[in-house]
C-alpha positions as a Markdown table, in Angstrom:
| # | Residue | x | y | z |
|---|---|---|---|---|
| 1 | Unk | 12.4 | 39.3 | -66.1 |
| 2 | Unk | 8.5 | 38.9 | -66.2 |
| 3 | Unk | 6.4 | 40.0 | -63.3 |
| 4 | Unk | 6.0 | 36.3 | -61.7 |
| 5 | Unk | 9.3 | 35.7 | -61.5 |
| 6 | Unk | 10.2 | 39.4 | -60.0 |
| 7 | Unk | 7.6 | 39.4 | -57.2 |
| 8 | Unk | 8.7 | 36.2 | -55.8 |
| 9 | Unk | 11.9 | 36.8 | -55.9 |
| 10 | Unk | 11.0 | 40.3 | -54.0 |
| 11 | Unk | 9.0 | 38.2 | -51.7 |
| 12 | Unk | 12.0 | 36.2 | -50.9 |
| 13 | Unk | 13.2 | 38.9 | -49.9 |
| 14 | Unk | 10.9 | 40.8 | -47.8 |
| 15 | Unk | 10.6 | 38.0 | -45.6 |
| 16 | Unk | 14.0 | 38.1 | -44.9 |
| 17 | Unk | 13.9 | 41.7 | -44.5 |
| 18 | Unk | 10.8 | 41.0 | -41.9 |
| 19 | Unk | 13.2 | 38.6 | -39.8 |
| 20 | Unk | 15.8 | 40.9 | -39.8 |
| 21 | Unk | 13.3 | 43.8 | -38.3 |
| 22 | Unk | 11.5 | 41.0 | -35.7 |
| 23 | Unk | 15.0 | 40.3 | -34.2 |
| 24 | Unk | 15.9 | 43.7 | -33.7 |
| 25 | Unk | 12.5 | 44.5 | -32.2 |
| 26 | Unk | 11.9 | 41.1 | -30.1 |
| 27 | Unk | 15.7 | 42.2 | -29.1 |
| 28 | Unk | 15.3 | 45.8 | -27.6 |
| 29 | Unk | 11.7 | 45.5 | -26.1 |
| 30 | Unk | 11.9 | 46.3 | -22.2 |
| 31 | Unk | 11.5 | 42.5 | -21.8 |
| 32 | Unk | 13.8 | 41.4 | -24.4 |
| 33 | Unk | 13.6 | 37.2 | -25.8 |
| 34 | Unk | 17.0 | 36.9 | -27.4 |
| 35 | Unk | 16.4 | 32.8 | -28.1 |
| 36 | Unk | 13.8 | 33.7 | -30.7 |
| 37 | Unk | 15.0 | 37.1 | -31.4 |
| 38 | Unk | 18.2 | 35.2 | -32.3 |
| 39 | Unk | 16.3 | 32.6 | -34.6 |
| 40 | Unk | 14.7 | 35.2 | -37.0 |
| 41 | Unk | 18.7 | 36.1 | -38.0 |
| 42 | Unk | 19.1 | 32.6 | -39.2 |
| 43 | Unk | 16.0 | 32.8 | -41.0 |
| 44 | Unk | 17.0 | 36.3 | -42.7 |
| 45 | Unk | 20.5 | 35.2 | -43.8 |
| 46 | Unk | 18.7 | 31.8 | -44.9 |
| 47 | Unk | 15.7 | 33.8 | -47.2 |
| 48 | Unk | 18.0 | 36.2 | -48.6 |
| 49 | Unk | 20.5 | 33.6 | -49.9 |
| 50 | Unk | 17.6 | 31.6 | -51.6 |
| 51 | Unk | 16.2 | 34.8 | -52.7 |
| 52 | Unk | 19.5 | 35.2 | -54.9 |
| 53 | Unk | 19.1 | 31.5 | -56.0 |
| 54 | Unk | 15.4 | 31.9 | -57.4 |
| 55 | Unk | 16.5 | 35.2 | -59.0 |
| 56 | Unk | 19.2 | 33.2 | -60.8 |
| 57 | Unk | 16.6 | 30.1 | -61.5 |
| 58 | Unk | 18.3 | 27.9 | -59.1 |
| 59 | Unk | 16.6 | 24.6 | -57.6 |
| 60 | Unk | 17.6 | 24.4 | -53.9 |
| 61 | Unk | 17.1 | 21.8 | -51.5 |
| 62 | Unk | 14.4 | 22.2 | -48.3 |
| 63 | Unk | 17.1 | 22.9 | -45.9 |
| 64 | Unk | 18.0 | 25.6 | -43.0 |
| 65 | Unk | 22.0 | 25.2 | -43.3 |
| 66 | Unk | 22.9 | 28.1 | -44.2 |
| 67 | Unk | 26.0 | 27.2 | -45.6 |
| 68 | Unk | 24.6 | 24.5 | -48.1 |
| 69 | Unk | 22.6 | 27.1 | -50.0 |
| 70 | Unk | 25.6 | 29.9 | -49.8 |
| 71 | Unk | 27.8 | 27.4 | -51.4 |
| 72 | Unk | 25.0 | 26.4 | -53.7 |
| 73 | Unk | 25.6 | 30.0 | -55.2 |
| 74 | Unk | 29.1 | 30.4 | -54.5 |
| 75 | Unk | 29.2 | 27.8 | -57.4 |
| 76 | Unk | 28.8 | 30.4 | -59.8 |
| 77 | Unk | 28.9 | 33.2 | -57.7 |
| 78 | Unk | 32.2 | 33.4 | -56.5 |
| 79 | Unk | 31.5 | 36.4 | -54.8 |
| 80 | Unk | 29.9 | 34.2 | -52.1 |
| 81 | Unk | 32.9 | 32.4 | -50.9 |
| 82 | Unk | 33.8 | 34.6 | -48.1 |
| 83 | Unk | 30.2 | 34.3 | -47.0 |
| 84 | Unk | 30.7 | 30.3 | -45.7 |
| 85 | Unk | 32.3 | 31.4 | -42.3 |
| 86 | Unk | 29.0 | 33.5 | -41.7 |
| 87 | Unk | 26.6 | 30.7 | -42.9 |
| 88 | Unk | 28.4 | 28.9 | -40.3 |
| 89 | Unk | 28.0 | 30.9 | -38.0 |
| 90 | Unk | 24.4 | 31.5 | -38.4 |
| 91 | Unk | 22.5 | 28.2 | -39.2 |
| 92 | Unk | 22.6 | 26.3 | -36.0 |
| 93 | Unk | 20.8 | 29.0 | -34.6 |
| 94 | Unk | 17.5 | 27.5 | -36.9 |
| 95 | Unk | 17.2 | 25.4 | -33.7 |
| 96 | Unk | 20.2 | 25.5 | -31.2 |
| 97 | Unk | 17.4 | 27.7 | -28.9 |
| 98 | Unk | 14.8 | 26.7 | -29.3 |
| 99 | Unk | 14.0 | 24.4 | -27.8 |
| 100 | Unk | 14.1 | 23.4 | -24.0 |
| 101 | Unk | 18.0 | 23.1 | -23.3 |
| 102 | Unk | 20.6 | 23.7 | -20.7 |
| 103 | Unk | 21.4 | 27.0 | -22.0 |
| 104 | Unk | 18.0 | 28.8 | -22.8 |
| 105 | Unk | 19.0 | 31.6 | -24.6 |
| 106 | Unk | 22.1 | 33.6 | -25.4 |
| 107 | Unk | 24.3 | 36.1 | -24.0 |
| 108 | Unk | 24.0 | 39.8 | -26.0 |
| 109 | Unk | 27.5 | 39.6 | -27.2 |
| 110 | Unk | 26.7 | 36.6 | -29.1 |
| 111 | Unk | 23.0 | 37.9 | -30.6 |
| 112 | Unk | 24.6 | 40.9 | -31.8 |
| 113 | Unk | 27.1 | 38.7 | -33.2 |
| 114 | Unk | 24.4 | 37.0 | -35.4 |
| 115 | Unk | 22.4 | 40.3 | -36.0 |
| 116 | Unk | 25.7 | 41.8 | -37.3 |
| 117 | Unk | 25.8 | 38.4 | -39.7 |
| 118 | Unk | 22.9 | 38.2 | -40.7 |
| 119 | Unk | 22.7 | 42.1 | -41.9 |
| 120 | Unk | 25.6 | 42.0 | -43.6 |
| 121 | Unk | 24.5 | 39.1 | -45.6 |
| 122 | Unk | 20.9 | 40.3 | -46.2 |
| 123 | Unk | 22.6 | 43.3 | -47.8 |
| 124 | Unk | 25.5 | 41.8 | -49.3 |
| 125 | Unk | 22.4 | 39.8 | -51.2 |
| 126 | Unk | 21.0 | 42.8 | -52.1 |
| 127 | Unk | 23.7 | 44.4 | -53.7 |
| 128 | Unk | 23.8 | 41.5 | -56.5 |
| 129 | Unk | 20.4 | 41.8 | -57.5 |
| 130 | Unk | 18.8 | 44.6 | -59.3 |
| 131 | Unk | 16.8 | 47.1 | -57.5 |
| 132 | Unk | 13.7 | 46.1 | -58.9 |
| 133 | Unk | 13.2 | 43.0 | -56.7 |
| 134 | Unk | 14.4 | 45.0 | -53.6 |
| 135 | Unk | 11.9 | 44.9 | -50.7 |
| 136 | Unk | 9.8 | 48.7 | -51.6 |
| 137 | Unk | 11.4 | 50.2 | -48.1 |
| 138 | Unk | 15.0 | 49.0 | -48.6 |
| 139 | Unk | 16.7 | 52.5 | -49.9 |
| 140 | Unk | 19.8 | 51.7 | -52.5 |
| 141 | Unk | 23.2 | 51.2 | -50.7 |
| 142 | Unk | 26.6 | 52.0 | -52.1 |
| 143 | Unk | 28.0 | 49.2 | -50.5 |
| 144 | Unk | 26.3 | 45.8 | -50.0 |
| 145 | Unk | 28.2 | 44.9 | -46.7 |
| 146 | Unk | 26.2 | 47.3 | -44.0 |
| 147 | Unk | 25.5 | 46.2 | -40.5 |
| 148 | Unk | 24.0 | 47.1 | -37.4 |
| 149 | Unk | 24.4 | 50.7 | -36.3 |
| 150 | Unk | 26.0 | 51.0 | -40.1 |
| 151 | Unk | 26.2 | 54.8 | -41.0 |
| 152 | Unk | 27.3 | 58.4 | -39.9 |
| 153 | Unk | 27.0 | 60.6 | -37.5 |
| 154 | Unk | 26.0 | 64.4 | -38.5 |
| 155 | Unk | 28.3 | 66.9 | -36.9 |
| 156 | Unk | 30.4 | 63.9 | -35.1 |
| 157 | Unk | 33.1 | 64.6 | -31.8 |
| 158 | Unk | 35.1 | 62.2 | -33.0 |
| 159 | Unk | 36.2 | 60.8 | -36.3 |
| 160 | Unk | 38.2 | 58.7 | -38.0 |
| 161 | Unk | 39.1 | 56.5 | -41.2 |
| 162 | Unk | 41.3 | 53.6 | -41.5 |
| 163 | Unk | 42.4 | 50.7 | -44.0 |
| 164 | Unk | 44.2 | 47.7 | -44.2 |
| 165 | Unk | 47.4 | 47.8 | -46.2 |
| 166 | Unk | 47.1 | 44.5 | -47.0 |
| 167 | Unk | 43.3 | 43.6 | -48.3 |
| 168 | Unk | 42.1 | 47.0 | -48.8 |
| 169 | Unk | 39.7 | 46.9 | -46.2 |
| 170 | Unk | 38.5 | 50.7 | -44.7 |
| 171 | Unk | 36.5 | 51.2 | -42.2 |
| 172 | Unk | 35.2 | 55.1 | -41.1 |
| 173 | Unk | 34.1 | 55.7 | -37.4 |
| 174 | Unk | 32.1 | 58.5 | -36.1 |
| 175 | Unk | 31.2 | 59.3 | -32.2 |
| 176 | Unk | 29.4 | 61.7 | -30.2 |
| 177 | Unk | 30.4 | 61.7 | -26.7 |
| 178 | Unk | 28.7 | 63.1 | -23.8 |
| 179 | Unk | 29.8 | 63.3 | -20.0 |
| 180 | Unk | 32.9 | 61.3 | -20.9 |
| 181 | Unk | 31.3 | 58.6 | -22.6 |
| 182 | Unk | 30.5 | 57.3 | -26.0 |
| 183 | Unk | 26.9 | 58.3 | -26.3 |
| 184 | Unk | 26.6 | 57.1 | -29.6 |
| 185 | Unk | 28.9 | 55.5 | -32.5 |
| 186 | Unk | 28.3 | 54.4 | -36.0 |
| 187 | Unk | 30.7 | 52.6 | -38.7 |
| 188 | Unk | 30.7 | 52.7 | -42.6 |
| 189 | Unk | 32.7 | 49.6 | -43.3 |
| 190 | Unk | 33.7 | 48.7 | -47.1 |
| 191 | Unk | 35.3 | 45.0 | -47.0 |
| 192 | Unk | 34.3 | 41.7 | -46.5 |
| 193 | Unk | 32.0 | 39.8 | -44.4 |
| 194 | Unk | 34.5 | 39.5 | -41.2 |
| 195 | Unk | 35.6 | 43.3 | -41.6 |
| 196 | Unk | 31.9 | 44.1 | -41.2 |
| 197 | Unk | 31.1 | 41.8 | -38.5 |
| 198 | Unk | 34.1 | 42.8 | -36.9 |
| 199 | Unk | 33.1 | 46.8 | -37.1 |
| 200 | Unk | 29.6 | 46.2 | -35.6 |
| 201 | Unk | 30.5 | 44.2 | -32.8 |
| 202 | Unk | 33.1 | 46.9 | -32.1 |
| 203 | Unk | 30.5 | 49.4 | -32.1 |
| 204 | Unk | 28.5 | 47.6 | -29.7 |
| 205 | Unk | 31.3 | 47.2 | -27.5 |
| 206 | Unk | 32.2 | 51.0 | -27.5 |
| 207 | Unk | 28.7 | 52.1 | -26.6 |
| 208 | Unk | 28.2 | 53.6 | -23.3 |
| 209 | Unk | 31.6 | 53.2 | -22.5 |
| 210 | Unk | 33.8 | 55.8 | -20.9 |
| 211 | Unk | 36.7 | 56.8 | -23.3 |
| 212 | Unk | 39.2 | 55.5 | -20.6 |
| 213 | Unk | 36.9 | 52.2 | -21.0 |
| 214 | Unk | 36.6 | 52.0 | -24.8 |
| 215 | Unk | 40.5 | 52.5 | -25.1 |
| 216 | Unk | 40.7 | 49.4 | -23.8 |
| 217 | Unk | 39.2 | 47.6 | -26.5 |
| 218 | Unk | 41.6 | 45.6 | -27.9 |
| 219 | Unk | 41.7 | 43.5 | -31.1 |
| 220 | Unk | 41.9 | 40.2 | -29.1 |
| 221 | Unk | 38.6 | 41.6 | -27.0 |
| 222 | Unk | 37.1 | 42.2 | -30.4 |
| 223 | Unk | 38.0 | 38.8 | -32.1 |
| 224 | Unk | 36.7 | 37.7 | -28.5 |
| 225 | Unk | 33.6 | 38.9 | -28.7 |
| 226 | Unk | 33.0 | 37.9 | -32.4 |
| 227 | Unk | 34.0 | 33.9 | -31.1 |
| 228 | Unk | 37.1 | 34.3 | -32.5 |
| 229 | Unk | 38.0 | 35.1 | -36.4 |
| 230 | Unk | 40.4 | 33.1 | -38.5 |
| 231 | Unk | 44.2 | 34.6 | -38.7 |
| 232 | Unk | 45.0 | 35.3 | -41.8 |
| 233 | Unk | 43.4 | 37.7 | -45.1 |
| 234 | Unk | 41.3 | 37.4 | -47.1 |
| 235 | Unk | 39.4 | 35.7 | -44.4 |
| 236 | Unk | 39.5 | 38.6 | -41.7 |
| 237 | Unk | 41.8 | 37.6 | -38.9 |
| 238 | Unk | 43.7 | 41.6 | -39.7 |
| 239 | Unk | 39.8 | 43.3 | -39.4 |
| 240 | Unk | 39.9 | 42.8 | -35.5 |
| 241 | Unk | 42.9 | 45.2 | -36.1 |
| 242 | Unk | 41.6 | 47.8 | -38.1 |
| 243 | Unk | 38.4 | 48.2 | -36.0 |
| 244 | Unk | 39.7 | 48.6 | -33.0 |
| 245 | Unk | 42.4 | 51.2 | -34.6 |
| 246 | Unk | 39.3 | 53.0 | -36.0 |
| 247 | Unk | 38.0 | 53.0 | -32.2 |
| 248 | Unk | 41.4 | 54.6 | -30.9 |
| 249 | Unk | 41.8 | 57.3 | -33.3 |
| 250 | Unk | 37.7 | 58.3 | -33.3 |
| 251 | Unk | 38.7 | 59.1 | -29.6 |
| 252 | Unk | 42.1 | 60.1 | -30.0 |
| 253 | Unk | 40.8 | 62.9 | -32.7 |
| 254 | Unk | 38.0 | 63.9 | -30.2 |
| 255 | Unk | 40.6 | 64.6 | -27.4 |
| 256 | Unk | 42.6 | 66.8 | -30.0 |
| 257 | Unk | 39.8 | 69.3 | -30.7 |
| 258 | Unk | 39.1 | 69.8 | -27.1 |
| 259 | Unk | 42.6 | 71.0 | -26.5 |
């Protein structure tokens, strides 16, 4: 790969890495503006996808769907299938807000929603392409699908790992709790684009919570809060399951060591 072709494929890239960062920020200022904050996840997910298509010399047309660019390289990709749902998810926030409208802005749920998305599809992106035309900050993941609040806790309270029987999907959740509530939670998810969506909105939900509170977290609370998730694997229906299991048994294993 000469150096043209690698530095705009990187540039592709860093832009998408920027959006991701300007969300989060615009997001958790004191005086947050979720409508644009919202918009930059669209534009990530839509720059990294296209940054996978120049790397692989593809012509793509001047478009913010999402979803025609994902299946653009789901063509010979296949890999990129299970992404559609996302892109679906994600592109009619290129101009549902932004402009003056009956609903201005929207709720948290639904921004962490697309910030979960859009991550996972930024990195999912990255894990097909050689680390060369990484952004120079974006450290080398094991696993391509990470998402907000994606990692581990040193020294957690509470801990547990699950997996789906059925697709292979595992998900490991770690908690510190403090006072009786979830001070603070983080996932490792290995599994497809719902199963990571699924685990970060779960996260989000948990946090702060009392453990009485987050027990109530049910799988039809966290397909809920995701806008719902098709019923059936591969397509991630089963991951509401498994992350709210994960929750459970975090807490449940905390419980058991202070007996």
């Amino acid at each position: 790969m000469d150096e043209t072709k690698r530095t705009l494929v990187q540039s592709w890239l860093i832009k998408a890495q920027h959006d991701l960062a300007t969300a989060r920020k615009v997001a958790t200022d004191p005086d947050p503006y979720l409508d644009t904050a919202i918009y930059h996840c669209q534009q990530a997910g839509e720059k990294a996808v296209k940054g996978f298509l120049v790397f692989h010399d593809q012509r793509f047309e001047k478009t913010h769907d999402i979803r025609v660019v994902v299946m653009q390289a789901a063509s010979f990709q296949q890999h990129f299938w299970p992404w559609v749902e996302v892109a679906e998810r994600l592109t009619p926030y290129a101009s549902i807000f932004r402009y003056p409208a009956e609903v201005m802005e929207p709720s948290a749920v639904e921004f962490d929603r697309a910030l979960a998305d859009a991550t996972a599809l930024y990195d999912f992106v990255l894990s097909l392409l050689p680390t060369a035309v990484h952004p120079p900050s974006a450290a080398p993941r094991p696993n391509g699908n990470t998402a907000q609040r994606q990692g581990e806790i040193e020294s957690p309270d509470g801990i547990a790992t699950v997996q789906d029987p059925i697709c292979g999907d595992m998900m490991r959740i770690t908690i510190r709790v403090k006072d009786g509530r979830i001070e603070d939670i983080k996932f490792k998810t290995l599994g497809c684009a719902a199963a990571v969506a699924a685990s970060s909105i779960t996260t989000e939900l948990a946090k702060g919570k009392t453990l009485e509170e987050a027990k109530k977290i049910t799988p039809p609370s966290v397909a809920e809060a995701l806008g719902g998730l098709p019923p059936n694997p591969p397509h991630g229906g089963h991951c509401a399951n498994l992350t709210a299991e994960g929750l459970h048994k975090a807490i449940d294993d905390y419980l058991a060591k202070k007996k």
